[in-house]
ROLUMLUM-755202 format. One line per 2 residues: their letters; for each residue x, y, z of C-alpha. Coordinates in nm, 3 decimals, decimal comma. Layout:
N
a> X:Y:Z | ...
This chain:
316
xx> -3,266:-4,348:10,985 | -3,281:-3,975:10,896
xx> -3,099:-4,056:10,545 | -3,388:-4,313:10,458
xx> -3,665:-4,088:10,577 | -3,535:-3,818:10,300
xx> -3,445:-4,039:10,006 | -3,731:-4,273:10,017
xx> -3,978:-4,006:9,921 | -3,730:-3,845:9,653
xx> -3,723:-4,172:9,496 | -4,102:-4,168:9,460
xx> -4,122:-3,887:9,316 | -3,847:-3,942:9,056
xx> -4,083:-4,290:8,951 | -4,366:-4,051:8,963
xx> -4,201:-3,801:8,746 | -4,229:-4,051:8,458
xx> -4,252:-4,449:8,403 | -4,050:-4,642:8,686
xx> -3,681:-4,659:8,547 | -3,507:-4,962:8,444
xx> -3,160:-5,020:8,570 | -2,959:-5,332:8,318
xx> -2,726:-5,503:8,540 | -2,474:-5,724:8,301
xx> -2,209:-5,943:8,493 | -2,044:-6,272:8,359
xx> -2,272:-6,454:8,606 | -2,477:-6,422:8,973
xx> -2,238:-6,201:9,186 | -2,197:-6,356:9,552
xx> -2,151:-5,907:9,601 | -2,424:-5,808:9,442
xx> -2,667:-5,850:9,767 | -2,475:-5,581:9,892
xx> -2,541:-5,368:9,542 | -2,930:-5,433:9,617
xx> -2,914:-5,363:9,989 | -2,732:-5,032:9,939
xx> -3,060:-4,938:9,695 | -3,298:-5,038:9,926
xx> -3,112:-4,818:10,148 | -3,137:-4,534:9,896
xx> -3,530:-4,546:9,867 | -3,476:-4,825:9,561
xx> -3,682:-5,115:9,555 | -3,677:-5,384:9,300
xx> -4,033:-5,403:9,153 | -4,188:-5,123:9,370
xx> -4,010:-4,829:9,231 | -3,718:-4,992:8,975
xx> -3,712:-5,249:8,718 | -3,389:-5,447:8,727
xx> -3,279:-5,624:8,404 | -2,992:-5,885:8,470
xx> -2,776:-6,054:8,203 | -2,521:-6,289:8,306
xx> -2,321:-6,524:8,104 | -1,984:-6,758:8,164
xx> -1,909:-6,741:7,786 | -1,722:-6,425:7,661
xx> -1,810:-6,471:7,327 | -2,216:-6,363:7,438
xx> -2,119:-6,089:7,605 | -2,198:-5,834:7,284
xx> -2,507:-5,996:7,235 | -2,613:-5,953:7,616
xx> -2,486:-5,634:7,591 | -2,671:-5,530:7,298
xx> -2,981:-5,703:7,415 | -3,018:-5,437:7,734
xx> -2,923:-5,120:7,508 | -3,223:-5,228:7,293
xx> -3,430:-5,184:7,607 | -3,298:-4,830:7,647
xx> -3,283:-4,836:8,054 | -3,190:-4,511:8,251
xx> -2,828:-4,680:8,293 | -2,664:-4,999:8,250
xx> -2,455:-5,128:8,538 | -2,169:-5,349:8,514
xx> -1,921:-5,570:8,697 | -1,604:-5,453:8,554
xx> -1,397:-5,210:8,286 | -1,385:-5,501:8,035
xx> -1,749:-5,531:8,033 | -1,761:-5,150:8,014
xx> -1,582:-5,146:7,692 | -1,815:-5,372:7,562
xx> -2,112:-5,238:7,666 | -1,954:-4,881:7,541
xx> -1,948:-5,025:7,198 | -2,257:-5,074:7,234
xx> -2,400:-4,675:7,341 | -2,237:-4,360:7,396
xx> -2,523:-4,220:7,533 | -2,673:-4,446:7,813
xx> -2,482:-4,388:8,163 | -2,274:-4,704:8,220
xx> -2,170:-4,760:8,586 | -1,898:-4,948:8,650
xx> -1,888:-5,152:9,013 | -1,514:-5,260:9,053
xx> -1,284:-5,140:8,739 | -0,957:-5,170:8,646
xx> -0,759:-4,842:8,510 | -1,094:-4,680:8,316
xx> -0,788:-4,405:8,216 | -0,552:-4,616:8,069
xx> -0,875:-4,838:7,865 | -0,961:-4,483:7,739
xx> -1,329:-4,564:7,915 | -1,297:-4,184:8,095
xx> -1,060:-3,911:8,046 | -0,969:-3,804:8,387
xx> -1,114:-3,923:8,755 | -1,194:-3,626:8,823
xx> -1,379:-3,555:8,500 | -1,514:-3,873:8,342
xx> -1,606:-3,687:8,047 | -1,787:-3,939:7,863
xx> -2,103:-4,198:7,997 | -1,872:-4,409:8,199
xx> -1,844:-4,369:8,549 | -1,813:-4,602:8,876
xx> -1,498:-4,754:9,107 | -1,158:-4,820:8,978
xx> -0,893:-5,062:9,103 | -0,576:-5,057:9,002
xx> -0,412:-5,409:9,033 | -0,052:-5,271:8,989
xx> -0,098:-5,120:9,313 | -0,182:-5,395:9,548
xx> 0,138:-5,668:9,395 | 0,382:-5,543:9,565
xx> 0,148:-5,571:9,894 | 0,066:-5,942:9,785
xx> 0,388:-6,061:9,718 | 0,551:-5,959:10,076
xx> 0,236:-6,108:10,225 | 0,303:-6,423:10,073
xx> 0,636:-6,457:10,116 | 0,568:-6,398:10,462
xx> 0,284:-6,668:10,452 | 0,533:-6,980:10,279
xx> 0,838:-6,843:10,406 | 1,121:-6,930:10,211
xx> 0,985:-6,807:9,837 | 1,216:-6,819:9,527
xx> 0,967:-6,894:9,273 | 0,655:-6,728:9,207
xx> 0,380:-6,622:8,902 | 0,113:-6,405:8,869
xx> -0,171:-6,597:8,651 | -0,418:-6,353:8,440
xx> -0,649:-6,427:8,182 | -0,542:-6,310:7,846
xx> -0,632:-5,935:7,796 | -0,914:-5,799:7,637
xx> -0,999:-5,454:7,687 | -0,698:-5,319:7,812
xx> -0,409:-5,450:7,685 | -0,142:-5,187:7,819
xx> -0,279:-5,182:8,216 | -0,189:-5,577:8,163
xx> 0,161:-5,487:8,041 | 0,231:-5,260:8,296
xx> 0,082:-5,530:8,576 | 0,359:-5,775:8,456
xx> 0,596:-5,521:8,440 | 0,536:-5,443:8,817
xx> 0,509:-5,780:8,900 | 0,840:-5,916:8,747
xx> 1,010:-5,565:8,900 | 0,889:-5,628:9,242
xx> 0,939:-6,004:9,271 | 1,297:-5,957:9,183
xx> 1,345:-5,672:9,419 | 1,188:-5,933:9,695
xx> 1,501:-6,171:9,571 | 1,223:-6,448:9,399
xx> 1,219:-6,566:8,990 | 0,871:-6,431:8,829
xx> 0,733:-6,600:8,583 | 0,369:-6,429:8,418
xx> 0,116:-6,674:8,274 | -0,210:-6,562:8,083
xx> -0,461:-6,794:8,022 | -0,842:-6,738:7,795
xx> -1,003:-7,116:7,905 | -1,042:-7,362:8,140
xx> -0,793:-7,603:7,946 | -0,545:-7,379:7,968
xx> -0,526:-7,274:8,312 | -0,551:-7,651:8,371
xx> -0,185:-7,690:8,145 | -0,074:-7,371:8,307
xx> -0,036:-7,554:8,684 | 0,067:-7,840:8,544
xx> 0,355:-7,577:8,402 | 0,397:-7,463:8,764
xx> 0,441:-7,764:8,895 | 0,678:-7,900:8,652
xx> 0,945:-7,572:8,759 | 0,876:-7,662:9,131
xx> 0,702:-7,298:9,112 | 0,635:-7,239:9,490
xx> 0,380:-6,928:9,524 | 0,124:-6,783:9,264
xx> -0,047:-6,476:9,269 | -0,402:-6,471:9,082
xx> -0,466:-6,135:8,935 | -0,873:-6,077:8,950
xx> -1,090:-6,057:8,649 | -1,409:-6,177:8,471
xx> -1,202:-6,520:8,347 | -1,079:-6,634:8,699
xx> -1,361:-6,519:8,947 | -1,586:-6,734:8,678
xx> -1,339:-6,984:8,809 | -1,273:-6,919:9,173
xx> -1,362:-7,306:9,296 | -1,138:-7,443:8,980
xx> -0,850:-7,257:9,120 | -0,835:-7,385:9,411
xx> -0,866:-7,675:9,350 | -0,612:-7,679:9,118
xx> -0,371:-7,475:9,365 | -0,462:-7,744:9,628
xx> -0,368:-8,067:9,351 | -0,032:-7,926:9,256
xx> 0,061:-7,787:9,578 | 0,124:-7,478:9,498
xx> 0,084:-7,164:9,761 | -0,185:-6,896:9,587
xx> -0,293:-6,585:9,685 | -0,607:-6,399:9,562
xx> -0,732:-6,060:9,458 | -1,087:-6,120:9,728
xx> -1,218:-6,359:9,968 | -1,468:-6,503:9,752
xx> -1,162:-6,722:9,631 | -1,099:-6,791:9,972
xx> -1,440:-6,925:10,078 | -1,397:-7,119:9,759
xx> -1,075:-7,320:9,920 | -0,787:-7,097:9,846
xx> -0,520:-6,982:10,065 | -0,559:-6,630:10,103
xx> -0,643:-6,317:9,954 | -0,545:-5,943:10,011
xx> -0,766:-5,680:9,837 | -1,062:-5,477:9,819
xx> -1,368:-5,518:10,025 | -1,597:-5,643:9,713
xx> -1,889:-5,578:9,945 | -1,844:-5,190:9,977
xx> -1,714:-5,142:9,660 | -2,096:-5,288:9,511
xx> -2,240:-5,081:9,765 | -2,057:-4,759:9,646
xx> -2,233:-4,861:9,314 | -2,543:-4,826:9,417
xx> -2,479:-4,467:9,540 | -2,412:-4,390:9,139
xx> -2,715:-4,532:9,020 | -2,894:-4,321:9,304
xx> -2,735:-3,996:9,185 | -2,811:-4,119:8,789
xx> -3,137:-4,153:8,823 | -3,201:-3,842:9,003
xx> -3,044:-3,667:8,688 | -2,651:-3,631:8,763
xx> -2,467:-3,715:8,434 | -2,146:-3,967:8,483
xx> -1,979:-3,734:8,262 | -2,026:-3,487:8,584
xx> -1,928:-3,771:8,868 | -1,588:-3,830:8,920
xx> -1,452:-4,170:8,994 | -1,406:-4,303:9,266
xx> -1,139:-4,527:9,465 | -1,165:-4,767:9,747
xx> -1,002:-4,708:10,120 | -1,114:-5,048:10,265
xx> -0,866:-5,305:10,207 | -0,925:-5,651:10,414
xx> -0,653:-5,973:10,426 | -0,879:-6,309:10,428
xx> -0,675:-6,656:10,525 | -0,802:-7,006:10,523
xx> -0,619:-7,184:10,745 | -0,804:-7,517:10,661
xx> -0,583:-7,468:10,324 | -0,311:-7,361:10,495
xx> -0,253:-7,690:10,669 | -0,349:-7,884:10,387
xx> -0,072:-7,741:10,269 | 0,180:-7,837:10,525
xx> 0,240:-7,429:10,629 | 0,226:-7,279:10,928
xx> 0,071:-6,918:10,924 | 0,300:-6,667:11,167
xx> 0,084:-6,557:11,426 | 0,197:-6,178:11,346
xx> 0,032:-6,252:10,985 | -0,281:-6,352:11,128
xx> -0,282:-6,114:11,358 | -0,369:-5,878:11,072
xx> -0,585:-6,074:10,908 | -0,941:-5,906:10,900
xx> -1,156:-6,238:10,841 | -0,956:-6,634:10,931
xx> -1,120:-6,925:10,751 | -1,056:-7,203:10,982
């Protein structure tokens, strides 16, 4: 209560210092997260249409994104937030000079989008995830989920903005899935056709687990996934529970909805004059395991209790 009684009035006066700021927002389409994004502003003394002017873009077709992109430059808004590192790159083609927050990134180092965490150096700030890290986590927790597990692939979408963070996400991927005693095999797909081939692929080698690696191409197509997980038979595992909701089996990652909110504390600090070049980036600490056991048994498994013991959310 204290924290909104202070930043309420500071955000008044930074509208009253000039015109009332507009914040682009530019996301392959309507985030299920970004309620928490808004709430978090409210929060912070921002209010859409009493204090801030929010201009969304959202598309489901890659190839619009550098129109969209330059679209909301043209408008020349305090900052431009987006969903991801990919759409960071494209957006930093775009302007050098307009802060770009990014909500859940991959490695912004390794895509050259900031020079150091600690120093972002450039007009790119935000939240990074680095996939790499969490396989290894995924992979013993579904091997514990099907139980006996000697074939398993990671599906990503074909790589776009950062071509070695997806080398070195196969690399740990095939590395730890071999260590675990299973046969990897890494699929990357760019359409809807050819994730569509790439089950029927899975089936074909009696591939028994599959791990989807997050990103614009397959959140676009959370519900398609499972679906096609749930046709084939095949045991998948997802980077967040918004697959989950959508019908698939589980997922073990980042909490999406603090990771928006975090994103709203950088637009707060922006647009009370702190330069992203000056804000260092910043990692998550809140992990959650979602199951849906309604999949599950679809699926003819049985989850061990000790599993869902640690589950944080259980879809039944």
């Amino acid at each position: 209560m204290a924290g909104g009684l202070f930043t309420a009035p500071l955000a008044a006066e930074v509208q009253q210092a000039g015109r009332t700021p507009t914040v682009g927002f530019l996301a392959y389409e309507p985030l299920t997260y970004e309620a928490s994004f808004n709430g978090a502003l409210r929060r912070l003394g921002w209010e859409e249409g009493r204090n801030l002017v929010l201009e969304r873009r959202y598309t489901q077709s890659p190839s619009g994104l550098s129109e969209l992109a330059a679209e909301l430059v043209r408008l020349a808004p305090a900052l431009i937030v987006v969903s991801n590192a990919g759409l960071a790159t494209i957006v930093r083609r775009e302007t050098t000079s307009i802060p770009i927050i990014v909500l859940v990134a991959g490695d912004l180092v390794s895509a050259g989008l900031v020079e150091s965490l600690a120093r972002p150096g450039g007009n790119v700030t935000g939240t990074q995830i680095v996939q790499r890290d969490l396989i290894g986590k995924r992979l013993q927790i579904l091997r514990e989920a099907v139980g006996s597990l000697t074939r398993v692939a990671a599906l990503s979408d074909l790589p776009t903005a950062d071509l070695r963070a997806s080398q070195e996400n196969r690399k740990t991927f095939e590395t730890v899935a071999r260590t675990l005693g299973m046969e990897p095999a890494w699929y990357a797909v760019s359409d809807v056709a050819g994730l569509e081939d790439c089950f029927k692929t899975l089936a074909r080698l009696h591939t028994q687990g599959l791990i989807v690696l997050g990103s614009p191409f397959t959140f676009a197509n959370a519900r398609l996934l499972a679906e096609l997980a749930a046709g084939h038979r095949i045991s998948a595992t997802y980077e967040t529970k918004v697959f989950v909701v959508d019908g698939g089996l589980m997922s073990y990652g980042v909490d999406f909805d603090e990771a928006f909110a975090r994103g709203a504390n950088y637009v707060d600090k922006v647009l009370r004059g702190a330069k992203p070049a000056d804000l260092p980036v910043e990692q998550p600490t809140k992990f959650e395991l979602v199951i849906n056991l309604k999949t599950a048994k679809a699926l003819g498994l049985t989850i061990p209790p000790s599993l869902l013991r640690r589950a944080d959310q259980v879809i039944e």
